[in-house]
N, C-alpha and C positions, 0 to 999 in steps of 0.2 A: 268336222270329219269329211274330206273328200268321198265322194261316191264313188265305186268300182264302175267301169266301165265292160258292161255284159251284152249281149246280144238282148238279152230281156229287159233288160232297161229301154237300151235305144228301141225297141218294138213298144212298149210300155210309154216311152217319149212320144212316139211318131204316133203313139195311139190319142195323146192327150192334144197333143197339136191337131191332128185331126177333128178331133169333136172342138175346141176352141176355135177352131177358122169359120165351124158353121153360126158360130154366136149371133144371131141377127145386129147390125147396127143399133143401137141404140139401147139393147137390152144385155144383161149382166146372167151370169150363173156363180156356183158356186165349186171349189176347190172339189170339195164332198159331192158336189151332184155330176164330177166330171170323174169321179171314182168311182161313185155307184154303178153312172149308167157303164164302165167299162168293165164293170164287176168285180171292182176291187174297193168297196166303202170302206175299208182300213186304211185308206192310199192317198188320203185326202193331203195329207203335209208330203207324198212323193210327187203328185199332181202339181204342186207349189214347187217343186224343185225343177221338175222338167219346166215351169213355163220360167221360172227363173231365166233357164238355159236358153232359152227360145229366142232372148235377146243376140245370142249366135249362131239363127240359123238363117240361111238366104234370102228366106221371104218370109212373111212380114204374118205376124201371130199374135192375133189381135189379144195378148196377156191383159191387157188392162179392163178386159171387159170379167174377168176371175176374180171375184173377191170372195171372201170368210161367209159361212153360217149366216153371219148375223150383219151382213152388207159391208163388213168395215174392207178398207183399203189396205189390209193388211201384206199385200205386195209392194207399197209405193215406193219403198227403197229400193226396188230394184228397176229404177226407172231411170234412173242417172241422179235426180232429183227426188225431192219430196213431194213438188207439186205438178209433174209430169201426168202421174196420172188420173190423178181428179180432174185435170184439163182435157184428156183424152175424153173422158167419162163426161165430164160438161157439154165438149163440144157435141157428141151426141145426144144432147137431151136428158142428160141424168142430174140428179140434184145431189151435191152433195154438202153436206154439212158437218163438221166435226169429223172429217174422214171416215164418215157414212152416209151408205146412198139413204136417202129422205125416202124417195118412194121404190123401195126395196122390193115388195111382195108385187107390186104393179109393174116391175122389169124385170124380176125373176123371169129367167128361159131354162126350161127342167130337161135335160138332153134325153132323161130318159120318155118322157111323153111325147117331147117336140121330136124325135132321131127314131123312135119305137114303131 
């Protein structure tokens, strides 16, 4: 189902693109902790929809560093490929295995502690 295009969406996008650009190199967060910290922890599958979209905007949203709860790469198809972005995620120092980060808890970056 297409999403309606609303002024609170696109505010709601620009919000989640925002805390994604500050992701440090080499460390990961989560769909849910980029909801939380905007105060919307139910938003976690809209959060996946806007960085979906992110792939159309001018500059460049580091979406690969977003993965699931539980570290999987649960966005890699929308990367052109499958293994676009485990490569992304590699070339920074992340480990991944089985389409999950290995050391998940050790690159967790919580936007609400590190942004608060």
């Amino acid at each position: 189902m297409p999403r309606q295009k609303s002024k609170n969406n696109e505010d709601f996008f620009s919000s989640v693109y925002n805390v994604t650009m500050q992701i440090p190199y080499g460390r990961v967060t989560s769909y849910g902790a980029i909801a939380s910290y905007l105060g919307a922890g139910s938003s976690a599958r809209t959060v996946g929809w806007a960085l979906n979209a992110s792939h159309n905007t001018p500059e460049f949203i580091p979406a690969h560093r977003v993965v699931n709860r539980n570290g999987l790469l649960t966005g890699k198809f929308h990367f052109g490929n499958t293994t676009t972005m485990q490569q992304l995620l590699e070339n920074e120092g992340i480990i991944v295995e089985n389409d999950r980060i290995v050391n998940f808890v050790e690159k967790f970056w919580d936007p609400l502690s590190e942004l608060s």
